[in-house]
N, C-alpha and C positions, 0 to 999 in steps of 0.2 A: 545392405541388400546385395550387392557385387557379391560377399561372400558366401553367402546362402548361395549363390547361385553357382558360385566354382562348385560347392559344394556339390551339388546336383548335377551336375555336368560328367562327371564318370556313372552316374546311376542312367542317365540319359542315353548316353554313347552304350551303352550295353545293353539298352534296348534295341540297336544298332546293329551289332556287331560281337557274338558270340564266340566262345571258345570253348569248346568240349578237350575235355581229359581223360572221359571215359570212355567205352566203348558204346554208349547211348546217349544221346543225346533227344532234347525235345525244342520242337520250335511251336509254337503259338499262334494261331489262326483269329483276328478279334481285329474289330474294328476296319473289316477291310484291308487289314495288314496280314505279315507273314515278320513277327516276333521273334527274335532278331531276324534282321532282313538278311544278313550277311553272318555267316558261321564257319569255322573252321576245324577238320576234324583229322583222326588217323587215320589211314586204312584200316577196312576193317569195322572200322564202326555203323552201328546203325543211326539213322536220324527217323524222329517219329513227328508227324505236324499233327496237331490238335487244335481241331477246328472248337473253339468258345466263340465264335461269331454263331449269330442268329440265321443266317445266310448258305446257302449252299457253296464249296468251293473245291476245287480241285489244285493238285499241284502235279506240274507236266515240266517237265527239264526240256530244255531246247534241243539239245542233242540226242534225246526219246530213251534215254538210260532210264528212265524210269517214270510214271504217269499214275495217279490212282484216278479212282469214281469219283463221283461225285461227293463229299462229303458234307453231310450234314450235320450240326451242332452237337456236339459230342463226340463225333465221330472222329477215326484217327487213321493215319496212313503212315508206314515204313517203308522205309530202305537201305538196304546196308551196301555201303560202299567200300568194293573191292578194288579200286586202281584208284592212283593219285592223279588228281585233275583238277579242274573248274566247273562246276555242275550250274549253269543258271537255270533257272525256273519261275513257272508263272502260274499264275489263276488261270485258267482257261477262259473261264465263266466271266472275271474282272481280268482283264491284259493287262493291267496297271499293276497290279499287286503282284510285284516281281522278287523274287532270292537268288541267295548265291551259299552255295555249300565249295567250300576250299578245301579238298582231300588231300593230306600232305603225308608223305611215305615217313613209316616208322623208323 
């Protein structure tokens, strides 16, 4: 049973904590979460959130780089990230359901 479970343990942690290669990237709106929570990308790239939750939600960066509407189940929101930082972000609607986009120079 322990191994089953190492086993699951990198499928886990990548729910977690993402890494794009490309110049898009998607994060996942469901269950009150923001899929991977934590993401890491180039400059340059866009990141798109895809609300699959039943619920309305927004994602708003703390630092106001970027904010969309309200979204609704299906619904999606970009933004492309032109300087390397640390972008944290939250649910407006839920303050709990927080991210972290890591823009790292090419």
């Amino acid at each position: 049973m322990f191994t089953r479970s190492l086993k699951l343990a990198p499928a886990m942690l990548l729910m977690l904590i993402g890494t794009s290669r490309g110049d898009e990237s998607h994060i996942v709106i469901k269950d009150f979460m923001f899929m991977p929570m934590a993401m890491s990308v180039p400059v340059g790239s866009t990141v798109t959130w895809d609300n699959e939750d039943g619920e309305p939600h927004t994602v708003v960066s703390l630092d106001g780089a970027f904010r969309s509407q309200a979204l609704d189940e299906k619904d999606h929101f970009s933004h492309q990230f032109n300087q390397a930082g640390t972008f944290k972000y939250i649910c407006s609607i839920h303050p709990k359901m927080v991210g972290t986009i890591t823009v790292t120079a090419k």
